[in-house]
C-alpha positions as MATLAB code, in Angstrom:
seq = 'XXXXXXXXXXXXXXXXXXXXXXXXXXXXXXXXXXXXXXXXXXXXXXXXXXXXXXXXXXXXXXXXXXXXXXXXXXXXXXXXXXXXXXXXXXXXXXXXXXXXXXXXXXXXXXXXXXXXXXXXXXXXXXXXXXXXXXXXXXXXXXXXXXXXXXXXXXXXXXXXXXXXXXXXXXXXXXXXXXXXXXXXXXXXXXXXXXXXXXXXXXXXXXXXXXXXXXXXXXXXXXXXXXXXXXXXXXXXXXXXXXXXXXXXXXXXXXXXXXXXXXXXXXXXXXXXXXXXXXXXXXXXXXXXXXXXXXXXXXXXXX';
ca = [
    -103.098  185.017  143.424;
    -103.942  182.185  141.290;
    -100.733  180.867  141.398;
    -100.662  180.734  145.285;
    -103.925  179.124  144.870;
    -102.802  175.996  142.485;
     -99.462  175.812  144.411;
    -101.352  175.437  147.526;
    -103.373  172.660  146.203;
    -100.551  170.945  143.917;
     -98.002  170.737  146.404;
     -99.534  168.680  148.761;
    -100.991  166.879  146.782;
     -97.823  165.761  144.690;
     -96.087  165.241  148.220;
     -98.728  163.040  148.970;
     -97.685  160.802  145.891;
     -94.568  160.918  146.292;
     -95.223  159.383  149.946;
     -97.629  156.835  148.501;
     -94.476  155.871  146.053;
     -91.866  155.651  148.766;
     -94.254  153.315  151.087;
     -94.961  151.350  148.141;
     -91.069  150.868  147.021;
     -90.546  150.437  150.381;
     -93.720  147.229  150.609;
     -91.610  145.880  147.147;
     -88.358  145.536  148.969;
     -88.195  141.582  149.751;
     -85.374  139.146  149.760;
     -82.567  137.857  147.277;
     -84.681  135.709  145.046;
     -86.674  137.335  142.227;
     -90.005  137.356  141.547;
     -91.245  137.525  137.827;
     -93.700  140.556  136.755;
     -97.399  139.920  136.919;
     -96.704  137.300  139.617;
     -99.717  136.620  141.968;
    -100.886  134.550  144.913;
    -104.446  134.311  146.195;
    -107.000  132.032  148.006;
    -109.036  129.954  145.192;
    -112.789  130.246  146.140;
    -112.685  132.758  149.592;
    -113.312  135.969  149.780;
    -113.334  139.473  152.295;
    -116.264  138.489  154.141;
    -117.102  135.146  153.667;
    -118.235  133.048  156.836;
    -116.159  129.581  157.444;
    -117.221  126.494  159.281;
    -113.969  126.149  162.138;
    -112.692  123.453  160.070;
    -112.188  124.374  156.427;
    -109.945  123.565  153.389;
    -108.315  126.272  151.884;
    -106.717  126.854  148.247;
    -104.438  128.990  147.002;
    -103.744  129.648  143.635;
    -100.776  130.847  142.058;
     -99.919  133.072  138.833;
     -97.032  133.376  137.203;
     -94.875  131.276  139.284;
     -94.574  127.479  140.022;
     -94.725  125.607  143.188;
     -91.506  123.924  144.905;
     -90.972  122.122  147.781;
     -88.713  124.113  150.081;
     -84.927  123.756  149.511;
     -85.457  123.303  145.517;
     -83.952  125.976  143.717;
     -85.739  126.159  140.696;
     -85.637  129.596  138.639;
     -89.391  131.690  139.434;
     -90.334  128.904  142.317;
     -91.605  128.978  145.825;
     -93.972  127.953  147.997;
     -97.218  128.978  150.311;
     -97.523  130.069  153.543;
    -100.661  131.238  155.016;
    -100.145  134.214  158.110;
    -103.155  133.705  160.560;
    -104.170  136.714  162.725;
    -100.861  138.599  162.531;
     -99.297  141.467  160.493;
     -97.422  140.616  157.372;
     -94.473  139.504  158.430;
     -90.866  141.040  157.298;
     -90.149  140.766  153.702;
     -86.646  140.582  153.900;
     -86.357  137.835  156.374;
     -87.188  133.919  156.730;
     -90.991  133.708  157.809;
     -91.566  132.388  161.005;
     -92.992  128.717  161.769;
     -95.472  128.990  164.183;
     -99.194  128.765  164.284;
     -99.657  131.931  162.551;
     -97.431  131.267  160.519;
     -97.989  128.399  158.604;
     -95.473  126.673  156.346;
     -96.665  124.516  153.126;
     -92.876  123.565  152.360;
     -94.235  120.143  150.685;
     -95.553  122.443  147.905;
     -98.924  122.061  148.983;
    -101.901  123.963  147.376;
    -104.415  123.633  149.845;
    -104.748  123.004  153.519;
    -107.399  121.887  156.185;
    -107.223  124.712  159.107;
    -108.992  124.651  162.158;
    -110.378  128.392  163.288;
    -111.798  128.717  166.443;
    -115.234  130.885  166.666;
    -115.453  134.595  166.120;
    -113.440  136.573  162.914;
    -110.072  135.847  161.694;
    -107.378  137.576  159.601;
    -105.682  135.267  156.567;
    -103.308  136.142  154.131;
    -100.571  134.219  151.888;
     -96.743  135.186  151.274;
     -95.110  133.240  148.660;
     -91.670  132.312  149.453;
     -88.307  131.234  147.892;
     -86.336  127.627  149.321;
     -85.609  129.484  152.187;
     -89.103  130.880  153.351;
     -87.747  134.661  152.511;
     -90.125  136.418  150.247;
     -89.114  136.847  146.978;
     -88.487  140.535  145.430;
     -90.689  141.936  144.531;
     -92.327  139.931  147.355;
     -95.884  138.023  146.295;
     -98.699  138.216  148.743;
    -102.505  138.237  148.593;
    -104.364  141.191  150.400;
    -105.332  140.233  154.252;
    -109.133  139.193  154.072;
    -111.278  139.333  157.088;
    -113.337  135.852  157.717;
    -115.855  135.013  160.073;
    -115.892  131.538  161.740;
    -118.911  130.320  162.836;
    -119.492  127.925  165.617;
    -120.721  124.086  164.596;
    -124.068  123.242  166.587;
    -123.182  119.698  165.826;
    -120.965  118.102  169.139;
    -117.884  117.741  167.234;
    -115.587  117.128  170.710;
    -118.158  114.233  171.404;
    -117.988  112.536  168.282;
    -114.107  113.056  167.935;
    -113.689  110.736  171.540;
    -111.917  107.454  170.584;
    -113.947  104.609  172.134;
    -112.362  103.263  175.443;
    -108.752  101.696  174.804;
    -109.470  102.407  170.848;
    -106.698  103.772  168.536;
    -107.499  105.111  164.738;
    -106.384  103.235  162.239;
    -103.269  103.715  159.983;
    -103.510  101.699  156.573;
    -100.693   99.126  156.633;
     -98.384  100.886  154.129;
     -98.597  104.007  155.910;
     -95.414  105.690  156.001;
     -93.190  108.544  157.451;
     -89.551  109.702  157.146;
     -87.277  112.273  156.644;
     -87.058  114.436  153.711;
     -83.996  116.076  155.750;
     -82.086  115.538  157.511;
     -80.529  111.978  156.352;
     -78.772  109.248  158.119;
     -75.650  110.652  159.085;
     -75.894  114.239  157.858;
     -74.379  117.114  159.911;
     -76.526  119.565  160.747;
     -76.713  123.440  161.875;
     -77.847  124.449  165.323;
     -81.506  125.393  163.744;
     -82.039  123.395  160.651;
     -85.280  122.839  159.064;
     -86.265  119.064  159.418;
     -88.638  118.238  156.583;
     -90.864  115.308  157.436;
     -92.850  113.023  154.772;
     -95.560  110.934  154.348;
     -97.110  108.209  152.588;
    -100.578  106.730  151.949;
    -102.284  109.038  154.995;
    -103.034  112.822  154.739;
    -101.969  115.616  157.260;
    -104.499  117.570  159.478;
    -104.430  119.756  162.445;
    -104.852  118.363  166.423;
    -108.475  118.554  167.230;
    -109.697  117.622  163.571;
    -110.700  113.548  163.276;
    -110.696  112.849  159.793;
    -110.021  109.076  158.566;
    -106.396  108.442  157.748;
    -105.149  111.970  159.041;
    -102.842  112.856  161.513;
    -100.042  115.142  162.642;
     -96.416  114.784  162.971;
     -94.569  114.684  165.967;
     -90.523  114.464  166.221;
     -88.674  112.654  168.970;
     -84.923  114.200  170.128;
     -83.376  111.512  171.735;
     -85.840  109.711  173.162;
     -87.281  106.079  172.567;
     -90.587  105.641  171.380;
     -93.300  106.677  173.806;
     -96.408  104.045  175.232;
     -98.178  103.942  171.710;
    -101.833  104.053  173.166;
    -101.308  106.749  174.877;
    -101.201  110.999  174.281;
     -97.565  111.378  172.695;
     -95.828  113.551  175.992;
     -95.349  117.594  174.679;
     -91.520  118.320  175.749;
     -88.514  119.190  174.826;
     -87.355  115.688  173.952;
     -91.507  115.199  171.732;
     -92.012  118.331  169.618;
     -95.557  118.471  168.657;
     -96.802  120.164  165.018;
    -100.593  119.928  165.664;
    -100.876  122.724  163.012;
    -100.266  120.285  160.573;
     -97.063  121.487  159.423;
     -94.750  119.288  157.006;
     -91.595  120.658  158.532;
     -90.333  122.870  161.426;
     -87.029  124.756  162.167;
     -85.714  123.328  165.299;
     -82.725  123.994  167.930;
     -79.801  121.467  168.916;
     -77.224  121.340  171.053;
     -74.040  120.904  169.475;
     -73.463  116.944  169.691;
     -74.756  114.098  168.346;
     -78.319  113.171  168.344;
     -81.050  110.655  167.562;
     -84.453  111.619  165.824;
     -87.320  109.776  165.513;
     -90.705  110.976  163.354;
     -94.006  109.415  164.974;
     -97.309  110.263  163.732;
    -100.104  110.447  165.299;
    -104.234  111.323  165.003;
    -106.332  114.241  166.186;
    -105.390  113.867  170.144;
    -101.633  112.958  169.873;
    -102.203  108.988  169.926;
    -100.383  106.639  167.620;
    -102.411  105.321  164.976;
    -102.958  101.144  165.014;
    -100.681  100.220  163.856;
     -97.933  102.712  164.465;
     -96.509  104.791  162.133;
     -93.333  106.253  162.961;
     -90.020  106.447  160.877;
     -86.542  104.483  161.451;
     -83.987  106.477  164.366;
     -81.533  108.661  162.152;
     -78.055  109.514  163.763;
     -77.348  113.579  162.991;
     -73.962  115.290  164.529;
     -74.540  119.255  164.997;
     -71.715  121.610  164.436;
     -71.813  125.648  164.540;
     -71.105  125.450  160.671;
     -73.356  122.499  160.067;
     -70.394  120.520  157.888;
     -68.180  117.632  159.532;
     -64.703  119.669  161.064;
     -62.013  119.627  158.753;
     -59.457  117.199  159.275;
     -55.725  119.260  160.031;
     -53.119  118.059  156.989;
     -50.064  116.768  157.849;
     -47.270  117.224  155.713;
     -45.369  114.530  154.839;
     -41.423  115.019  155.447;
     -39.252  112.434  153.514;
     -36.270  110.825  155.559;
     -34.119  113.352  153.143;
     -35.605  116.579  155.023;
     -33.992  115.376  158.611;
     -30.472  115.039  156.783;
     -30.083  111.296  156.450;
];
């Protein structure tokens, strides 16, 4: 009777670990890159709970591991991306780009978000040159904040004056981290912008010598006091993201990067990078050229 009695208790209680194990191993599963033991991301100075003004600077910090831009492939490297209101994403598989899903491919360790009102999820997945978690993958736990509403008229203040453009300092600078010049290119590559001398920040936030980037597919430069148009041909990343996987046509094609403040308006003066001249192929490398074999005058019988 007693040994009904433990069985009855043991049994589901060891199946119940043995379910806890399996969903675990299943959570560690992540992509080809490994992850040392004892590795660790997590936000530097927030916590579950905490209430956040709708424009904040967050920092993560990092254990174990070093930061890399993406596309370095240095051994126990990666960088931060920060998953805003939305499920972890797949740990086998690139992360998305989107605006829950934000990329810091420049190897940043902090970033100025804007929230809107009300309570928000965050969390941060570390990822390998590719965005694909690492394995075992290395993500914080998914906080809850609270973002409260400013009393102070923030839209009001933000206004340019009439016919007014922020400034840019004069050796302000963007350009392509990738592509280059004359590269081939995939359908969907990642184009990596940078910067010089100005900081990034998301549309909507007016912060002195901040902006957001904006890339133009074959199209010339837009009026430059004016709202930058939002089309195929003027991609907008008003999350403030440093680089963006993008589709092409097969072809060639012309790219432009134009920066530009809190309401999509070029900065006085300008910046915006030089055109660069990309070809896309399905493979992403220039066709191979068909060998010819040469035949001496001996091989026709002469």
């Amino acid at each position: 009777m007693m040994q009904r009695l433990l069985l009855s208790i043991l049994v589901p209680f060891i199946g119940g670990l043995m379910h806890c194990h399996a969903a675990q191993a299943q959570t560690q599963t992540g992509g080809p890159t490994p992850s040392p033991p004892g590795a660790a991301v997590y936000f530097i100075g927030l916590k579950d709970g905490d209430t956040l003004p709708t424009k904040t600077t967050l920092h993560f910090g990092l254990h174990g591991m070093g930061v890399a831009p993406a596309g370095s492939d240095r051994a126990n490297s990666g960088h931060h991306h920060l998953i805003v209101d939305s499920p972890t994403p797949a740990l086998n598989a690139e992360i998305p780009n989107d605006f829950q899903h934000l990329h810091f491919g420049a190897g940043q360790t902090e970033a100025e978000i804007s929230l809107t009102p009300g309570e928000h999820t965050l969390q941060l997945v570390f990822a390998d040159k590719n965005h694909v978690p690492h394995s075992p993958p290395v993500i914080s736990e998914r906080i809850k904040v609270k973002v409260a509403d400013q009393t102070a008229p923030a839209v009001a203040q933000a206004a340019p004056a009439a016919g007014g453009r922020r400034s840019a300092p004069k050796d302000a600078k963007v350009y392509f981290i990738y592509p280059r010049n004359g590269s081939y290119i995939s359908p969907n590559p990642v184009i990596r912008f940078g910067l010089l001398n100005m900081g990034v920040a998301p549309a909507g936030f007016d912060k002195p010598n901040t902006g957001h980037h904006h890339l133009l597919v074959d199209a010339e430069l837009p009026p430059l006091d004016q709202p930058i148009p939002n089309d195929f041909n003027h991609l907008h990343f008003g999350a403030g993201q440093t680089e963006a996987k993008i589709t092409l046509p097969i072809g060639q094609h012309k790219l432009r990067l134009l920066f530009a403040d809190f309401a999509h308006v070029p900065h006085d003066p300008p910046v915006f990078s030089e055109v660069i001249n990309v070809t896309v192929t399905e493979s992403g490398q220039p066709p191979r050229k068909r060998k010819y074999r040469h035949r001496s005058w001996r091989s026709y019988g002469y």
